[in-house]
C-alpha positions in Angstrom: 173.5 243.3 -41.4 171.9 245.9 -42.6 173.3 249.1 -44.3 172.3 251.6 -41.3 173.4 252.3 -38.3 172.3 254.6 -35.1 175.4 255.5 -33.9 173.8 258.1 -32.3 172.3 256.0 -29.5 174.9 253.5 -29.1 175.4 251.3 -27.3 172.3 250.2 -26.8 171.1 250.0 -30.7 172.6 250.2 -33.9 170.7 250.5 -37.2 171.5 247.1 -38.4 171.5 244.4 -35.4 171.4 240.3 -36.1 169.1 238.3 -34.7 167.4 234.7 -35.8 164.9 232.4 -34.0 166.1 229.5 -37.0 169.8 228.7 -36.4 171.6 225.4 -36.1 174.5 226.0 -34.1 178.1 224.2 -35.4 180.3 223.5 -32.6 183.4 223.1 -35.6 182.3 226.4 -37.3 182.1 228.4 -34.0 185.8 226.6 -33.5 186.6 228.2 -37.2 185.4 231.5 -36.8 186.5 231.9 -33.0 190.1 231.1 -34.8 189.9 233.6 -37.1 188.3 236.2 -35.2 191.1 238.6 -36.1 190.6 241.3 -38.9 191.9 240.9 -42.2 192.8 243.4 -44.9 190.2 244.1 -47.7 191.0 246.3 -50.8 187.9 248.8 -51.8 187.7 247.8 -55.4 184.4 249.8 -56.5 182.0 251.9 -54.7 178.6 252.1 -56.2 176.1 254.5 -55.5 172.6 252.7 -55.1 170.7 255.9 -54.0 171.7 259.4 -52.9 172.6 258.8 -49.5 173.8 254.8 -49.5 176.3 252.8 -50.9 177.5 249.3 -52.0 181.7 248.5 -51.4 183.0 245.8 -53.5 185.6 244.2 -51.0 188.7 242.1 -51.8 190.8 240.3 -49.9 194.5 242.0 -49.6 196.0 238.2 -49.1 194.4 237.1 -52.0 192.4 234.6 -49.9 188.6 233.8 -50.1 186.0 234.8 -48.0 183.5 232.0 -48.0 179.9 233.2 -46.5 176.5 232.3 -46.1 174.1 234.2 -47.8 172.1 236.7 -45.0 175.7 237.1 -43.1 177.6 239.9 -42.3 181.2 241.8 -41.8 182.2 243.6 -39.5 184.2 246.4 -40.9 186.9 248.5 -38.8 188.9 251.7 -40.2 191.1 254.2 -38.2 188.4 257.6 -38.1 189.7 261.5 -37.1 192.4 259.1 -35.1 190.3 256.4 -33.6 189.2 252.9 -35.2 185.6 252.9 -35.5 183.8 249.4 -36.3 180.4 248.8 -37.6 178.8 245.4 -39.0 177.3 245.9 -42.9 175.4 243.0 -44.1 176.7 241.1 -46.8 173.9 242.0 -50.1 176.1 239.9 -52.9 175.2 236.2 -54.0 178.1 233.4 -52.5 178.1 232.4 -56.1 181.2 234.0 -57.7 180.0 237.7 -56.7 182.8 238.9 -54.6 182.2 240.3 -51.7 179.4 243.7 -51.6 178.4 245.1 -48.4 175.9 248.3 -48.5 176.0 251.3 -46.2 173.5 254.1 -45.9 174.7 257.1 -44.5 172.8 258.3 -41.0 172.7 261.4 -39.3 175.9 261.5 -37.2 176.7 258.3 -38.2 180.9 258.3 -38.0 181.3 255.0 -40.1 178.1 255.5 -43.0 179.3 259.3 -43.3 183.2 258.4 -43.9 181.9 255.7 -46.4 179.5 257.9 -48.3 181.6 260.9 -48.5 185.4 260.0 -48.0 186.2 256.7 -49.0 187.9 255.8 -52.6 188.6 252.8 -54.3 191.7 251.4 -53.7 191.3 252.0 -49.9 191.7 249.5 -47.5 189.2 248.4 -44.1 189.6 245.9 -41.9 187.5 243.1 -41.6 186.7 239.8 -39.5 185.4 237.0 -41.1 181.9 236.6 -42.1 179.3 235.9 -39.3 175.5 236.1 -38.2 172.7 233.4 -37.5 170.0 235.3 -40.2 170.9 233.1 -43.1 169.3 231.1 -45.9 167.4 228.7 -45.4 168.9 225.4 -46.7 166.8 222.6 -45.7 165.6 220.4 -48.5 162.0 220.7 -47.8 162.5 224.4 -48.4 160.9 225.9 -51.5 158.4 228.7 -51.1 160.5 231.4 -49.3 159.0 234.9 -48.4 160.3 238.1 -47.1 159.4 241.2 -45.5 162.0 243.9 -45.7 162.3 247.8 -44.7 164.8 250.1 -46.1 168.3 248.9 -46.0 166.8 246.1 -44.5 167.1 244.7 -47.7 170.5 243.9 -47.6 170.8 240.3 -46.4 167.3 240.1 -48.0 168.9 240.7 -51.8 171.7 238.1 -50.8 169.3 235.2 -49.9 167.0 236.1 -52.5 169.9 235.6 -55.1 170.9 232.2 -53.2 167.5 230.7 -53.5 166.7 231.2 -57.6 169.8 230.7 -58.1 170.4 227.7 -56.4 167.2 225.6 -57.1 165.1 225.4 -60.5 161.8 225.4 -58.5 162.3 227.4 -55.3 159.9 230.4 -55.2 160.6 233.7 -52.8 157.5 236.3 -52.4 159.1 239.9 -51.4 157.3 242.5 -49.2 159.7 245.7 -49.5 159.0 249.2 -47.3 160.3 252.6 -48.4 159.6 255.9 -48.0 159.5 257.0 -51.9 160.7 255.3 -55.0 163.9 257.2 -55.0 165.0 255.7 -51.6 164.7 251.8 -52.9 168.0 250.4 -52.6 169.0 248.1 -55.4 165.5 248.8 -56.6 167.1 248.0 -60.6 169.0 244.8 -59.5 165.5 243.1 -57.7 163.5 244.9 -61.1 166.3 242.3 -63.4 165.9 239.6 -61.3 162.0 239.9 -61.6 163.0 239.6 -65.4 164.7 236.7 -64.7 162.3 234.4 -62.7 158.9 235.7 -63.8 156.8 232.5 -62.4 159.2 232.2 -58.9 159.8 235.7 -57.6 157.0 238.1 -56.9 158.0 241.3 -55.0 155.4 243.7 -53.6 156.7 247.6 -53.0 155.3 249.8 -49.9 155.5 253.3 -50.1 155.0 255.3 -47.1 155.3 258.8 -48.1 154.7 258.5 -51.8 151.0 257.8 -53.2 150.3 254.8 -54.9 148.0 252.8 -57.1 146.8 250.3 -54.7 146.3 251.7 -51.3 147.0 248.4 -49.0 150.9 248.8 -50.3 150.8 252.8 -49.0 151.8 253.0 -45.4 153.6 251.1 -43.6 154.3 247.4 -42.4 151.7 247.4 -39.2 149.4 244.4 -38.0 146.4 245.6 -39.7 147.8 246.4 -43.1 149.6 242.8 -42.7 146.0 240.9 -41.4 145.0 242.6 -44.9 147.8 241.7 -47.0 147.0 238.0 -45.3 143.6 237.6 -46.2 143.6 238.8 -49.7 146.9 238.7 -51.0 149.2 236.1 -50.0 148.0 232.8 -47.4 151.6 232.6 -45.1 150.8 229.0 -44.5 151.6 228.0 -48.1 155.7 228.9 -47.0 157.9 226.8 -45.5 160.0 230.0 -43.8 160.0 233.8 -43.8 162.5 236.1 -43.2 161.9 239.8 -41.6 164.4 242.2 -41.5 163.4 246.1 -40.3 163.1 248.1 -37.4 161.6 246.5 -33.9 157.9 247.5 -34.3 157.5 246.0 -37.9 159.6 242.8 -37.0 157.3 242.1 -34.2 153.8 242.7 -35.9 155.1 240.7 -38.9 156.4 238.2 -36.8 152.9 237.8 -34.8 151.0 238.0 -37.4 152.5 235.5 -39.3 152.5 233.0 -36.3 148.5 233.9 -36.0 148.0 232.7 -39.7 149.9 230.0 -39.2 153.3 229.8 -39.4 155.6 228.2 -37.0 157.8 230.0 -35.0 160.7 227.7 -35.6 160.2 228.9 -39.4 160.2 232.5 -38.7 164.1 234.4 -38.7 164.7 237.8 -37.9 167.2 240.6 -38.2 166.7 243.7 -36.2 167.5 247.3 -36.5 167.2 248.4 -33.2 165.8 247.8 -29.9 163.2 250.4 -28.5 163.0 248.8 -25.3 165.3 246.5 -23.4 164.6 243.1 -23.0 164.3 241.8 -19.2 167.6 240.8 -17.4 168.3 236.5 -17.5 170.7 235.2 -15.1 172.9 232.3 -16.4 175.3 229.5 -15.1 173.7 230.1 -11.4 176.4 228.5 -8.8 175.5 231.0 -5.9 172.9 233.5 -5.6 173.7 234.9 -2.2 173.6 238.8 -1.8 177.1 239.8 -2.9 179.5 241.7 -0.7 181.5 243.6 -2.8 181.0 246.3 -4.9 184.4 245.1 -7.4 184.8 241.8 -8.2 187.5 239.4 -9.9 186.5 238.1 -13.4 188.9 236.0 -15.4 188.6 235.7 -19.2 189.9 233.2 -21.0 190.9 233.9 -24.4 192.8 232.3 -27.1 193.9 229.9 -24.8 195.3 232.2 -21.9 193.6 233.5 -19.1 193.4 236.9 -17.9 191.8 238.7 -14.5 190.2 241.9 -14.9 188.5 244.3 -12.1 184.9 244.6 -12.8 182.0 246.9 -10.3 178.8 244.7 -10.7 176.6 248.0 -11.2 179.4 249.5 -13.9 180.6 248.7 -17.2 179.6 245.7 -19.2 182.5 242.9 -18.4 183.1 243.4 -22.2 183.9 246.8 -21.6 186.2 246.1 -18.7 188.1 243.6 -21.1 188.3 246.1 -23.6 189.6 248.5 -20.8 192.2 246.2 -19.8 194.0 245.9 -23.3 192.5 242.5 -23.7 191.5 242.0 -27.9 188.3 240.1 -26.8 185.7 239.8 -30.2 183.2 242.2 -30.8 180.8 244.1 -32.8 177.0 245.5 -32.1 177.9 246.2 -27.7 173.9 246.0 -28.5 173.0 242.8 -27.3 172.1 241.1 -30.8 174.8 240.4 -32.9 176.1 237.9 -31.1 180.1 238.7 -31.6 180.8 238.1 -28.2 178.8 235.3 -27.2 181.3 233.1 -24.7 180.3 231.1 -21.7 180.1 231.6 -18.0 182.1 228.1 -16.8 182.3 229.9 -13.2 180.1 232.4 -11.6 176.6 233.9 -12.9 176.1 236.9 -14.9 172.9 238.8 -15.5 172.1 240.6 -19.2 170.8 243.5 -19.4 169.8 243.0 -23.1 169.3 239.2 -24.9 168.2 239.8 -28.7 170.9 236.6 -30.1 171.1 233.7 -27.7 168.8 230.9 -27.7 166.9 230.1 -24.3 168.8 226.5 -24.2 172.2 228.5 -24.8 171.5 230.8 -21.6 170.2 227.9 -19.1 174.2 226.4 -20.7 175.8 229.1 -19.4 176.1 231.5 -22.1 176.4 235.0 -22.0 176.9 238.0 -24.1 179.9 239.4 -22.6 178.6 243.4 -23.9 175.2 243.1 -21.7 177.0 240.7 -18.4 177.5 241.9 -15.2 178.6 239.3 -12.2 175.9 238.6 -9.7 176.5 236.2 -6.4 179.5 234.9 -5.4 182.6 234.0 -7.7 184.6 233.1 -8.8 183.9 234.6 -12.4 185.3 232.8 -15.2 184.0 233.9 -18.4 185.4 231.7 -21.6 185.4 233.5 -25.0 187.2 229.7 -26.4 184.1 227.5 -25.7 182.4 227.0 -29.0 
């Protein structure tokens, strides 16, 4: 996830939200992680300022144990705030290959999490973490070797971690880097991606946009839009000579780089995303149908299963998320974005149908399954409601 985050118009968006197209889903790792979906204790063991208003937190486990992770994944981070825990989910920008653990957080306008990490916390602090997660990771497959990215801001968060992954883990792989900012000054790790230019002359090639600073070439001065890309296309780089590309930005520039690259050529399947936020909502999807007769209550019955126990909370169809109603009823149900992306608290509807009023995370074969993201649901038809945070 990325190092930003709109608290401001939560729930609905934060700054850094997970979302990929390209994702094989593992029935034992979704066992793994649902098992150790509790937080953990990590140490603050250096803070390091990357620009003036971000940060990068060098985490380590307080058990001594290991957090293994996937370069492009995430932790979701939770610390008591003026009284009340606040969580937020920081993408992961350190390499899997004996860097520790680095997440980077750029402080926001009334952002309660980015602000307290900026300007309160010390090393030798402690946060609380679950285990690493997210779907926007590297891409492993054998046939893999030209990689490219397009990345805004702190966008480049994941970005830096997969970059890392892919020189360092073939002697051939290549990875071309498109990289938005407003002004030199605002480039996050812009020294660490400068060294690792050093390093891999011939395989990594990284392009910097500057929209509010001039620059030598004018096709790199504005911003990420369809027509600068169509440019970029047909005189810089072809995209059909990649095997898979990686966006990570706010909503507009995701989805002109993402249809742009499909119109040059590039697959779909090859083409993973991480959004910042959603401007819009995406339309409602009703999943694991049994009735769709006009309900006749206003309060229903939903039971969640969790951890192997079952519990039965109230829930008003046109109210609260059934998350939120979990939440409400004391009930330690897992978590993160409540923005329909991150895909925390992905669980299955075994009974009942539920409606979303956002989908960002789940995959169209997951939702005609039954799946559901428990911070968008809301029970339509008739029950029962039975909604299972254990299937995997």
């Amino acid at each position: 996830m990325s190092g930003i985050h709109a608290s401001k118009i939560l729930p609905l968006a934060f700054f850094y939200l997970i979302y990929t197209k390209s994702f094989t889903r593992n029935p034992r790792l979704s066992n793994y992680l649902r098992a150790m979906s509790k937080f953990q204790t990590l140490r603050v063991t250096e803070i390091r300022r990357e620009t003036a208003d971000s940060v990068s937190l060098l985490l380590e486990p307080v058990s001594g144990d290991v957090f293994n992770f996937v370069a492009g994944q995430y932790l979701t981070l939770r610390t008591k705030i003026d009284g009340e825990y606040v969580r937020r989910s920081y993408s992961i920008c350190s390499s899997p290959r004996n860097e520790g653990l680095r997440v980077a957080i750029k402080e926001v306008p009334v952002g309660t999490f980015s602000t307290f990490a900026n300007r309160k916390l010390q090393v030798g602090d402690t946060l609380e973490s679950m285990p690493p997660e997210g779907r926007f990771t590297v891409d492993t497959r054998s046939e893999t070797s030209n990689h490219l990215a397009f990345a805004a801001g702190s966008g480049i968060t994941p970005i830096l971690s997969i970059v890392k992954e892919v020189l360092t883990s073939s002697d051939t792989a290549t990875f071309t880097l498109f990289y938005v900012n407003k002004n030199t000054q605002s480039i996050m790790f812009k020294d660490e991606l400068a060294d690792l230019k050093d390093v891999h002359l011939e395989r990594f090639q990284i392009f910097n946009l500057l929209t509010r600073e001039p620059v030598d070439v004018e096709l790199f001065s504005g911003r990420l839009d369809s027509a600068r890309l169509t440019r970029i296309f047909e005189s810089v780089i072809d995209p059909s000579n990649f095997d898979v590309a990686y966006l990570c930005g706010p909503e507009p520039m995701i989805m002109d780089c993402k249809s742009s690259l499909s119109n040059f050529g590039m697959s779909e399947d090859n083409i993973k995303f991480e959004l910042f936020t959603s401007s819009a909502p995406a339309s409602a999807s009703v999943t694991s149908s049994t009735s769709t007769s006009t309900p006749s209550e206003d309060k229903v019955d939903v039971a969640i299963r969790l951890d192997g126990v079952t519990t039965t909370v109230s829930v008003k169809r046109d109210g609260k998320s059934i998350l939120s109603a979990a939440l409400d009823a004391g009930l330690d149900v897992p978590f993160s974005c409540q923005g329909g992306v991150c895909c925390t608290c992905r669980c299955k509807m075994t009974s009942g149908a539920a409606s979303m009023e956002i989908n960002f995370a789940l995959e169209p074969d997951e939702v005609e399954n039954g799946y559901v993201l428990a911070c968008q649901s809301h029970p339509v038809g008739d029950g029962p409601f039975v909604m299972d945070f254990d299937k995997p």
